[in-house]
C-alpha positions in Angstrom: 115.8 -13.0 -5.5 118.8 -10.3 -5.0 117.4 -7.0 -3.9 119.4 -5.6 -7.0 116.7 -7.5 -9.7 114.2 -5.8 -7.9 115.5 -2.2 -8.3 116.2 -3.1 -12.1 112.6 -4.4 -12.7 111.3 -1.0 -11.3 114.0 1.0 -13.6 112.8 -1.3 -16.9 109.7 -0.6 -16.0 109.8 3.2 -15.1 111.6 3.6 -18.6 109.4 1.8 -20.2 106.0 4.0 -19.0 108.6 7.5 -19.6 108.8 6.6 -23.4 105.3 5.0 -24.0 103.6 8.3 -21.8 105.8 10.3 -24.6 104.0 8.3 -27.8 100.8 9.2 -25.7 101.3 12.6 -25.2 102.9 12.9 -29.2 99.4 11.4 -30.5 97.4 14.0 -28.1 99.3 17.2 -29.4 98.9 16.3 -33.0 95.1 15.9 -32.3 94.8 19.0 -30.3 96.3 20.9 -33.6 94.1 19.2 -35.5 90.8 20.0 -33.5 92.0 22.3 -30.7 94.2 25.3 -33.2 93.2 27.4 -30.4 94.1 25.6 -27.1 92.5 22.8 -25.6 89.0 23.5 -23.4 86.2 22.0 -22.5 83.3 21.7 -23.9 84.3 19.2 -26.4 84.4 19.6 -29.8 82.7 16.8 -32.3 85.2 14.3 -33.9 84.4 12.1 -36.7 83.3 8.9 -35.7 86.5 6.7 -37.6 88.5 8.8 -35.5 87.2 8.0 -32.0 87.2 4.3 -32.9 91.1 4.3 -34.0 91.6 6.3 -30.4 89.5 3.7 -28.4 91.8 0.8 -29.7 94.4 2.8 -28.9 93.7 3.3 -26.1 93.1 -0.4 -25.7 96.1 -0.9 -27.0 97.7 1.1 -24.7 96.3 -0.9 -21.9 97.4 -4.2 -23.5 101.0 -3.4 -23.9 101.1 -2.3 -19.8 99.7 -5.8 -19.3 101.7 -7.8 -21.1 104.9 -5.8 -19.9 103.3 -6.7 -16.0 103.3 -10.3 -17.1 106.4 -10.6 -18.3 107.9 -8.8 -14.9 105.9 -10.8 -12.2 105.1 -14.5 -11.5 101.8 -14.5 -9.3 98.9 -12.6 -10.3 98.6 -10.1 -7.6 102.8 -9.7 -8.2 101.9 -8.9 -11.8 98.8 -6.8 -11.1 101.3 -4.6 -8.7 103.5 -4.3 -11.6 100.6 -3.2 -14.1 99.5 -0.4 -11.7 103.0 1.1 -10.9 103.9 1.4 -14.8 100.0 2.6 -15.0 100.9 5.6 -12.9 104.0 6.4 -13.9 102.8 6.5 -17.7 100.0 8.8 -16.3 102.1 11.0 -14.9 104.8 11.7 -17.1 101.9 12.1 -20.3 101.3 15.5 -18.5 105.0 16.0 -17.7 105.1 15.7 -21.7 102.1 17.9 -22.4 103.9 19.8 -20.7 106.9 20.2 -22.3 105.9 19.8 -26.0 102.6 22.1 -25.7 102.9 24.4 -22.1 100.3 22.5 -20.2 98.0 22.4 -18.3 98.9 25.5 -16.7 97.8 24.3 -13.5 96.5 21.1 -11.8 92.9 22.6 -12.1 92.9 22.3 -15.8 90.3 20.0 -17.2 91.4 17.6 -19.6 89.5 14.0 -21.5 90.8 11.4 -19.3 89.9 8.3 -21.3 86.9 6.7 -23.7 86.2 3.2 -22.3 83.7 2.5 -21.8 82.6 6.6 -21.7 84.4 9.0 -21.6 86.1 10.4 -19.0 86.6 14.1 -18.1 88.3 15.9 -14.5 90.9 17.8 -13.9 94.3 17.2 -14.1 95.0 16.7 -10.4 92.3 13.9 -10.1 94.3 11.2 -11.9 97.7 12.6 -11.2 96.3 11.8 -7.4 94.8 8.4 -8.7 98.3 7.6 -10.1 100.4 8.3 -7.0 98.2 6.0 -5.1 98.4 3.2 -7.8 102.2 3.5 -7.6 102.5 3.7 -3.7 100.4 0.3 -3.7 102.0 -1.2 -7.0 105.1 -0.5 -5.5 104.0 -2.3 -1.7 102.6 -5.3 -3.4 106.0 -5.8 -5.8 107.8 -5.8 -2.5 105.3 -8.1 -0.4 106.7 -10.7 -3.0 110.3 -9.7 -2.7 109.8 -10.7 0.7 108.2 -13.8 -0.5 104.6 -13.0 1.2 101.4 -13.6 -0.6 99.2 -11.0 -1.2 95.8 -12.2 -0.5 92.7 -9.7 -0.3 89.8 -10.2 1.6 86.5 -10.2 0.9 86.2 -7.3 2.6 88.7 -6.1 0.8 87.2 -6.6 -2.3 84.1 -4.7 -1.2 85.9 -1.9 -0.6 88.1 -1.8 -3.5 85.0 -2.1 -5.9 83.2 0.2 -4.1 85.9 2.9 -4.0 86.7 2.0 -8.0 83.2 2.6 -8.8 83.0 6.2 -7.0 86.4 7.3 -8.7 84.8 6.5 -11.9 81.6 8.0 -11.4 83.9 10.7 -10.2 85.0 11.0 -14.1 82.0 9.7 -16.1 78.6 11.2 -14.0 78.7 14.1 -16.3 77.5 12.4 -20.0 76.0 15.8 -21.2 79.1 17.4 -20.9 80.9 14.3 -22.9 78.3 12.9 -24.8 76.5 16.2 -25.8 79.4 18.7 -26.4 78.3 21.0 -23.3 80.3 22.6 -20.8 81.0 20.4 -17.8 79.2 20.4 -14.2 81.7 21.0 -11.1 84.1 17.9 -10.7 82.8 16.2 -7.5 85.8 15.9 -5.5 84.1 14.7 -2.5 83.8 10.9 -4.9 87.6 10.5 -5.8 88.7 11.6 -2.0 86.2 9.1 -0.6 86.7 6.5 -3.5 90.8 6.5 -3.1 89.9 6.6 1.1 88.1 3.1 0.3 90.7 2.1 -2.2 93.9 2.1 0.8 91.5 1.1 3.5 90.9 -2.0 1.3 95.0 -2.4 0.7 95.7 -1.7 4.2 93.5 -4.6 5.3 94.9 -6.8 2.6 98.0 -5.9 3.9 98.1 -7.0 7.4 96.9 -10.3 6.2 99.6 -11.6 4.8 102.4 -11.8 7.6 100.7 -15.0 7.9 100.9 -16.2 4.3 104.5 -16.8 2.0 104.8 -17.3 -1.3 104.8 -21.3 -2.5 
């Protein structure tokens, strides 16, 4: 495969996750004018039930459409999966660049925002998944260019234990606080200690993924 496909594929792709974070961030500033007149801040306030349900398919959605996009750009699953995470991040990113834009914020990293609603939902500030997305792209971006090389990615199992492991603290990281998301109150610190220690596990578990496959190619 000419190097040049491979640097198209990641412009598609970046293009792609610019426009879609823009729909995202569009949806989000006609709800915060709806509910938020004031300024979004935490605590949450109560939204009628038909309303959450049409913004957890959306969100589904949402997470469907980055799939499919990964499938269509990769051949092997791991390829694919590298693809899904980079266009992940970069969507995540660029939502708050549009927040930005169209409403002023957040005025800083610190600024707590609702992450996501599946299968709770999630609440941190701004610089925890900005963070979470620079390491999905970093990887997504490694793994897309193992199999440019024509090496197989191939994680270990104990790999896998650490990447579940380090998956599960990050989300604890966003989802530990349910009276603060499921009962409208204002939120407990954010526990920084579980992302830093879940994203540690998350690269220790590509690292060692990583070194495995100089001895693997791509059939």
């Amino acid at each position: 495969m000419p190097d040049h496909s491979l640097t198209k594929r990641y412009l598609f792709i970046t293009i792609f996750a610019v426009a879609m974070a823009y729909f995202e961030a569009a949806v989000v500033v006609y709800l915060r004018e709806l509910y938020y007149p004031d300024g979004f801040a935490l605590p949450l306030v109560e939204i009628p039930r038909k309303l959450i349900i049409i913004e957890l398919f959306r969100e589904a959605s949402t997470m469907i459409m980055i799939a499919v996009t990964a499938a269509l750009c990769g051949r092997k699953f791991w390829e694919r999966f590298g693809y899904f995470i980079i266009i992940f991040g970069i969507w995540d990113i660029f939502y708050y660049i549009w927040l930005k834009v169209t409403l002023g914020w957040p005025v800083s990293l610190l600024d707590w925002d609702i992450l996501f609603l599946i299968p709770l939902p999630w609440i941190g500030p701004v610089i925890a998944p900005m963070a979470v997305s620079v390491v999905m792209i970093l990887i997504g971006h490694s793994i897309t260019r193992l199999y440019y090389k024509r090496r197989f990615f191939k994680p270990s199992l104990f790999s896998w234990l650490l990447a579940i492991i380090g998956t599960g603290m990050i989300l604890l990281s966003f989802m530990y606080d349910t009276a603060a998301t499921l009962h409208f109150q204002p939120p407990r610190p954010y526990l920084y200690w579980l992302l830093i220690s879940g994203l540690t596990l998350y690269v220790w578990a590509y690292l060692h993924s990583y070194s495995r496959t100089r001895v693997f190619e791509v059939r």
